[in-house]
N, C-alpha and C positions, 0 to 999 in steps of 0.2 A: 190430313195428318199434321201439315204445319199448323192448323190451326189448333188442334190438339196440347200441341208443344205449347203454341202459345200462349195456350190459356192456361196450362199448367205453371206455365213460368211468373208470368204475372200473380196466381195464387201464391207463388213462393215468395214472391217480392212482397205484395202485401201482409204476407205474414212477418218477414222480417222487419217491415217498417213498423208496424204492430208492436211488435219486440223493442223497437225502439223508445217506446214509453214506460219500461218496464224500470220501478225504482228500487234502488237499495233497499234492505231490511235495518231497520236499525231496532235495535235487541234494550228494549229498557234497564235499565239497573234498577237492583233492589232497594237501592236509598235506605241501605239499612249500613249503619256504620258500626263499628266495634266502639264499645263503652269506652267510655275520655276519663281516664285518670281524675279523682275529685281534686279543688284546689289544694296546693300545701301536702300536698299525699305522694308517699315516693313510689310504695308498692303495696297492694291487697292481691288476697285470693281469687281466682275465677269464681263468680257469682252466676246465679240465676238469671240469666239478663239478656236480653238480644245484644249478643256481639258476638261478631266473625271476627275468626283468626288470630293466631295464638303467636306471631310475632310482626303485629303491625295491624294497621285501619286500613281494611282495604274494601272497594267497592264491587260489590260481587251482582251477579245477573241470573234471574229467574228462570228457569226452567219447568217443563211438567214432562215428568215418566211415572209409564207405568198405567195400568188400566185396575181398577180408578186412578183419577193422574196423583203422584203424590210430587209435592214441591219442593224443590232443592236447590241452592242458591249457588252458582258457580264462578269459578273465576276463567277468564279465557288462555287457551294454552295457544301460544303461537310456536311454539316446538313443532318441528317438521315431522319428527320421528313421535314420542308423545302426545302430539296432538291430533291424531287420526282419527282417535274416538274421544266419545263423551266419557267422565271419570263421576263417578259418582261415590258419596261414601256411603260404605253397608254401613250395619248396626253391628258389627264385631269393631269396627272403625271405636266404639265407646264401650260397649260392656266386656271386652277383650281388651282390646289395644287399652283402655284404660279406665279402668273399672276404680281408679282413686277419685275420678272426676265426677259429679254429681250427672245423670244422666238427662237431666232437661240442657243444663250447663253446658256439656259436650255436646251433645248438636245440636243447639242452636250457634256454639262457636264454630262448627264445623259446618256449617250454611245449611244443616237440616241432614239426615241420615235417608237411603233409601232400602225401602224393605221391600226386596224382591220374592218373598213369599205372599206379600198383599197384593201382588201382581198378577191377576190374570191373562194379564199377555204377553211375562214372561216369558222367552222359551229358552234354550239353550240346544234344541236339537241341531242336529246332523255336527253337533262343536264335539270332539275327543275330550280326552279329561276333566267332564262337565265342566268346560268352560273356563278351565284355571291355570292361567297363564301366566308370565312374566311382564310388567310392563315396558311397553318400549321407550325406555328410557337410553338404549346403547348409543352409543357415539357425541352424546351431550348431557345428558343430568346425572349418567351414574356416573361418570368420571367426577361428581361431586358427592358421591356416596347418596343421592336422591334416585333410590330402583325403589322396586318392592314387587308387588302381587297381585295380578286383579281377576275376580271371578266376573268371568264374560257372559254375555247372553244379548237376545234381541229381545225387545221393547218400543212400546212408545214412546217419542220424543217431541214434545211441543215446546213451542220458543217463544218466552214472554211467561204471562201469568194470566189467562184470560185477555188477551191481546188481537188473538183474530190472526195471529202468527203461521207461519207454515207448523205442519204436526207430520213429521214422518211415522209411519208406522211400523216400522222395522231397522231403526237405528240399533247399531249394537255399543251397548252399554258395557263401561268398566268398575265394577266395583270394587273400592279399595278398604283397607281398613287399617295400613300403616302411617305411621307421624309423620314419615318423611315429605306427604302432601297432606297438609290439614283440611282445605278445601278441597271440593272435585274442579274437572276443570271443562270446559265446554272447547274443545278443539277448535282449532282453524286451520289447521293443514289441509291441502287440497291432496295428497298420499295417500293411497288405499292403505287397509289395516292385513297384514295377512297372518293368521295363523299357523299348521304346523308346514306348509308350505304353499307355494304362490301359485296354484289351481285356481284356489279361491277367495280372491282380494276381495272384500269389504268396502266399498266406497265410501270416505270420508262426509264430513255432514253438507263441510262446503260443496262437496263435489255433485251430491243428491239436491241441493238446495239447484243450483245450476243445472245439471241435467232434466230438472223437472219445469225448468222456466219460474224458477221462483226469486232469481238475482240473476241482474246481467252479465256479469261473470265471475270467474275464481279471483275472486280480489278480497280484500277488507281492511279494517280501520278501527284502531286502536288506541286508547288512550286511557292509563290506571284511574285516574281521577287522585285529586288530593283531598284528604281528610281536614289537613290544617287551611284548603281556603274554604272547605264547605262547600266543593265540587265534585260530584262523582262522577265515575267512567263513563266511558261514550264506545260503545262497539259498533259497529254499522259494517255487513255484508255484502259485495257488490260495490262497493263504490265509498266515500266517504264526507266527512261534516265538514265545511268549510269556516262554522261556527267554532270549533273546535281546535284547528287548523293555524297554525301561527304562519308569516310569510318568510319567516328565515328558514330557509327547506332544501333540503339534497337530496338528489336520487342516487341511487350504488345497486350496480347489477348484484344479481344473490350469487352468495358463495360457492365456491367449487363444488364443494360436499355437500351434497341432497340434505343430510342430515344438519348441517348448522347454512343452510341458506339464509338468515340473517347475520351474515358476518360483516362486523364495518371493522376501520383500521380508528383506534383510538389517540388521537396524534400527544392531545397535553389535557394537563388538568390544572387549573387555578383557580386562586380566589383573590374574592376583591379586600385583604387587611392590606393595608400600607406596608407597604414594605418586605410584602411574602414572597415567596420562593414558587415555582410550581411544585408539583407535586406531582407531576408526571412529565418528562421529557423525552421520553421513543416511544416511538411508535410502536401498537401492539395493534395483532387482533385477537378482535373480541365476537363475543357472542351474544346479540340482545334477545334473552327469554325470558317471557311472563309467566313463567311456570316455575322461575327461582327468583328468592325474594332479595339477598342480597348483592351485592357489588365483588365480585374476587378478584380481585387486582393482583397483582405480584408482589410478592414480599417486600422489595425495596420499596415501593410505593406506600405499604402499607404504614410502613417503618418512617414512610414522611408524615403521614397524618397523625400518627402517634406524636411523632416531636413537636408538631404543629398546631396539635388540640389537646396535648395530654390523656391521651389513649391510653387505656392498659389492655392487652392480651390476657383474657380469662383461658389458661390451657387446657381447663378441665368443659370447660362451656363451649370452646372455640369461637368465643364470643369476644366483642368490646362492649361488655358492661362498662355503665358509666354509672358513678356516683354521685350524690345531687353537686359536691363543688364544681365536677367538669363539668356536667350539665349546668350549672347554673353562668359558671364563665362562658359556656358556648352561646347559651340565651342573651346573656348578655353584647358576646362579638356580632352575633348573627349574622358567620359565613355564608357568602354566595360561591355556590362552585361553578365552575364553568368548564363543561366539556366539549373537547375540540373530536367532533366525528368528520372523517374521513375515508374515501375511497382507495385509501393508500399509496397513490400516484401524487405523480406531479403536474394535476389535472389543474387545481385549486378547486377541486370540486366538495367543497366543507359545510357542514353547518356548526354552530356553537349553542349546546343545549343549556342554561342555566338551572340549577338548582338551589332552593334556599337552604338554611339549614335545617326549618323544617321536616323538610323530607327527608329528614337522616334522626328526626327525632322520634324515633318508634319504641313501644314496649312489649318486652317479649316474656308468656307466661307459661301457666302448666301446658299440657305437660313436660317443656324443653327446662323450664329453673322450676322451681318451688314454690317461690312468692314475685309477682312482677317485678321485673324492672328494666330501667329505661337501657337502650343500647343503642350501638353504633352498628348500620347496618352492613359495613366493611368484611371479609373473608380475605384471611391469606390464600391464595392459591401456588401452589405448588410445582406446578410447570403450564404449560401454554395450552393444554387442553381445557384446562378449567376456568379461564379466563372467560366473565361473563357480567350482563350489564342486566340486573334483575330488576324485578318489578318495581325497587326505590326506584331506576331511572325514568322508567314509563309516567310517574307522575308528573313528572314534565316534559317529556318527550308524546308526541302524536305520529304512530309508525301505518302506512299505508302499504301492505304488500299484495303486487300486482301479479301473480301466477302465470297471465297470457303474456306479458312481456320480460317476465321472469327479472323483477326488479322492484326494490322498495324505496321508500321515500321518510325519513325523518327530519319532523317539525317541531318547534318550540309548542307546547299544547297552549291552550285559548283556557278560557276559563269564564264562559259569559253567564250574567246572571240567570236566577230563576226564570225570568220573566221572557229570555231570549229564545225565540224559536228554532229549532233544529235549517242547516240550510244542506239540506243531503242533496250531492252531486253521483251520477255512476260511473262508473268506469266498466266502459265495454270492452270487448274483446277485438284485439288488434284486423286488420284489414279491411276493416268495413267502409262505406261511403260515408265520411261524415257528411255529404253534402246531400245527400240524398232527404226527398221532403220525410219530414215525420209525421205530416195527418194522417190519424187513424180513418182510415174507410168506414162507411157507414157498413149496420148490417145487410142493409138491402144492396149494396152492393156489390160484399161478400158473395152475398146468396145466388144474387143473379150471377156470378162468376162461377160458382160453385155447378148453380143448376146448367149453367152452360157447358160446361166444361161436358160435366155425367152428360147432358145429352149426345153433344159432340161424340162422346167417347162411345157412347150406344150405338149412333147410328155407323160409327167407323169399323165397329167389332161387327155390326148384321154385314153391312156389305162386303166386308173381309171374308165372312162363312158363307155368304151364298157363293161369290167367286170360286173359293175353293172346295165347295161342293161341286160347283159347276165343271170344274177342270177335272174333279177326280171322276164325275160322270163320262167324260169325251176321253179319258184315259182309258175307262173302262170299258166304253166301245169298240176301242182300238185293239186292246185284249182279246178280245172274245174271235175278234175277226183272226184272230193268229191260227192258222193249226196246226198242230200235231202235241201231243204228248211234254209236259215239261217236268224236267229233274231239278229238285232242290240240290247242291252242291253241300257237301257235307265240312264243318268246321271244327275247331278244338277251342275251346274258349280259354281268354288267357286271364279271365277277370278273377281279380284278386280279391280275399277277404278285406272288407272295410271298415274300418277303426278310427274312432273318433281323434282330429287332432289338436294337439296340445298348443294353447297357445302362448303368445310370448310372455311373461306376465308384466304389468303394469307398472311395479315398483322394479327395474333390473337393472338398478346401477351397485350389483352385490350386496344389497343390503339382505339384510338377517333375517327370516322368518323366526314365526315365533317359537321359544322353547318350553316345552309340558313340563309342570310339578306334577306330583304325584299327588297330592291335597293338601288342604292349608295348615292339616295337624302336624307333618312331617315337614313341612318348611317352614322358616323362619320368612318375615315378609320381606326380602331383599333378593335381587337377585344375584348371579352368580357372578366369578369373575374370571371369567373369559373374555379374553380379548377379540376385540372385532377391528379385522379392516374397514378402514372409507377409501371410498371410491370416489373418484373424479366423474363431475357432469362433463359433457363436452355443449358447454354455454356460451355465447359471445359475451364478451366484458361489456360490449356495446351499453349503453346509458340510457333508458328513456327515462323522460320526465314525465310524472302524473301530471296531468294541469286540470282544469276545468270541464275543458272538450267534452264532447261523447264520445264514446267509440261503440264500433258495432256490435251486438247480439247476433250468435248464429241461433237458426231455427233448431230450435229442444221439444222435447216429452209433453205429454201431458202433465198438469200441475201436480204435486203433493195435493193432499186434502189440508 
């Protein structure tokens, strides 16, 4: 029997050292950028053309749903609440939502449309109100008036483009078809999705990717990519690109609230003119999501850039349209901004993220203005809910969020050339031996551990049954020898009907299940305004740093296909 143990233990051991070789996924981009303004040209119409995204050049990442796979190019939502599932846009997304746009024009700005009636592995069973939900945008994007509508269902989900990528087979899919997300979004939350209550949580992509031994653990690695240096994003799964990765870097445990676990404290904001002011002097916190594209700072804040660059408030746009003289004196100054992120203490635990003014030179078209033109990607925000650091900042920030030690790390992003090769490191899951060897065992040694073990275990189970045949034989000799007559004692049984029980659900730090429309003809694509409590984690502030290391893989599933 000890040897039993033993040989069992040792199978375990060398499966987790096995695991230990197990690499990040890093997710290609599209390398498809949004059309560049001609020279000398202030504003044209959206054209027939390959370009994403209708307020800014962003670098989007390939996906295949749907059986035949159809292809849709996503941007990554690192929203804890939002990002549970994959967002994709239907085709009411263009011949509804906006039937002025020319329909080649509209999706391929919108990263390509999915039609789930081309879908033979579509389903939508055992889902209530075929599928038609709210998305979970509560406790972060709608407080910026970004909700709306998605029709759900299960699908295909491959990662990449003919890549050799993991392929779930049963991802559930959100399709959208309102402006307020132009693009779909490929989630990273490690948060199940729940519907009209928490019975039946949804495992998110990250969390399938991981339970199937497909990344070594709930982590990943993010970076927008810039347009103006002619670099695009860098996503990686499990672990992150060191290529990518600047050495000015701070770790900050995740936020109280489940829902904005990317919260840093935003200390100051400057720039390098001679002679300037900051532009931001308290501290605030903020929210960094890639699911919002610009910057909402606090009114007085805002009201310094205005003085400082010749800003005007469009109130009807909600926008800072710029005109070619402010744009051309901005081109001319070519501000650097510099943002001081902090952990909020008086730890000196800080990075300073740099920005050019590049990154603030976006154009934004149908169908939010008419005819393009250039802006300032600034939002007033209104009170300290809505305080958020959107996808401008990612173009220069590289954000690592590590789920098993419940803690993120932001870096200056890298920016290497074409020619540079990827340097992906993992990140394991906390407690494991890093010291422990990582050679993979051969098969034949596998096998013979394998074949030993079942033998051992064979010959351990016969002589266990002949034993206890043998004793219930010498029992039953003893029996027979007894005489006289025997009475069974009579009893009342107390055993009780049995019913299946409930368990704890997965997401229970009060958060919201989801709420039914009734169909998409009778709502409007927003969702409602009821207010939602946040709930406090009970997390340690405690700090880890991401660094190079490995860390351990526990023993998972069988793979995805």
């Amino acid at each position: 029997m000890k040897s039993l143990v033993l040989a069992t233990f040792v199978a375990l051991a060398i499966g987790k050292s096995a695991n230990k070789s197990l690499l990040p996924l890093s997710i290609p981009p599209s390398e498809l950028w949004y059309e560049e303004l001609p020279p000398n040209s202030r504003v044209h119409v959206l054209t027939q053309s390959s370009r994403e995204g209708a307020d800014g050049q962003w670098s989007t990442f390939v996906v295949e749903v749907g059986t035949p796979p159809q292809a849709v190019r996503l941007l990554p939502g690192t929203s804890a609440n939002a990002g549970t599932t994959t967002w994709v846009v239907r085709e009411q997304g263009c011949t509804l939502q906006n039937p002025q746009l020319s329909s080649t024009a509209c999706a391929s700005s919108r990263g390509g449309l999915f039609k789930s009636n081309d879908s033979t592995s579509w389903s939508t069973q055992s889902l209530s109100n075929s599928g038609v939900f709210e998305l979970t945008t509560e406790y972060a994007e709608s407080y910026l008036g970004l909700d709306g509508v998605g029709a759900y269902g299960f699908d295909t989900l491959s990662l990449g483009l003919n890549t050799g990528l993991p392929t779930s087979s049963r991802a559930l899919i959100g399709g959208l078809s309102t402006n307020n997300y132009w693009i779909g979004s490929l989630g990273l939350s490690r948060w199940p999705f729940n519907f009209s209550n928490f019975d039946d949580p949804q495992p998110s992509l990250l969390t399938t990717l991981f339970n199937h031994s497909q990344i070594p653990s709930l982590s990943w690695a993010y970076t927008a990519g810039a347009a103006y240096r002619n670099s695009y994003g860098s996503l990686t799964l499990g672990g992150y690109d060191t290529s990518r990765h600047g050495l000015n870097t701070s770790s900050f445990p995740f936020g109280p609230d489940q829902a904005k676990d990317l919260l840093v404290t935003l200390s100051s904001i400057t720039y390098d003119t001679f002679g300037s002011i900051p532009l931001l002097t308290q501290d605030i916190d903020i929210l960094v999501d890639s699911m919002v594209t610009h910057l909402w700072l606090p009114t007085t804040v805002c009201h310094a850039f205005e003085q400082a660059f010749n800003l005007t408030w469009n109130e009807t746009l909600e926008l800072y349209v710029l005109d070619d003289s402010t744009h051309e004196q901005l081109l001319a100054q070519k501000p650097t901004f510099n943002f001081t992120i902090t952990d909020g203490n008086d730890s000196g635990n800080a990075v300073d993220i740099s920005l050019p003014y590049a990154a603030f030179d976006l154009s934004i078209t149908q169908p939010y203005v008419e005819m393009e033109q250039r802006h300032f990607p600034l939002k007033r925000a209104h009170n300290d809910s809505q305080f958020t650091l959107g996808r401008v900042f990612l173009q220069e920030a590289y954000i690592i969020a590590d789920y098993g030690r419940r803690n993120f790390s932001i870096a200056q992003a890298l920016f290497p050339g074409r020619g540079v090769s990827q340097q992906l490191v993992s990140v394991y899951p906390p407690g494991f031996d890093l010291e422990a060897p990582r050679r993979k065992p051969s098969a034949g040694i596998i096998a013979g551990i394998v074949v030993g073990g079942v033998t051992l275990l064979a010959i351990v189970c016969g002589l266990g049954s002949w034993l206890y045949i043998r004793k219930r034989r010498q029992r039953g000799r003893k029996r027979t020898a007894v005489s006289g007559p025997f009475t069974i004692p009579s009893f009342t049984s107390n055993e009780k009907t049995s019913s299946p029980g409930q368990g704890a659900p997965l997401w229970d730090n009060g958060s919201k299940a989801m709420r039914e429309l009734q169909s998409f003809a009778n709502h409007a694509p927003q969702a409602g305004n009821n207010t939602y409590r946040m709930s406090e984690l009970e997390a340690p502030v405690r700090v880890h740093e991401i660094d190079g290391r490995s860390h351990p893989v526990v023993e998972l599933e069988a793979p995805l296909r």
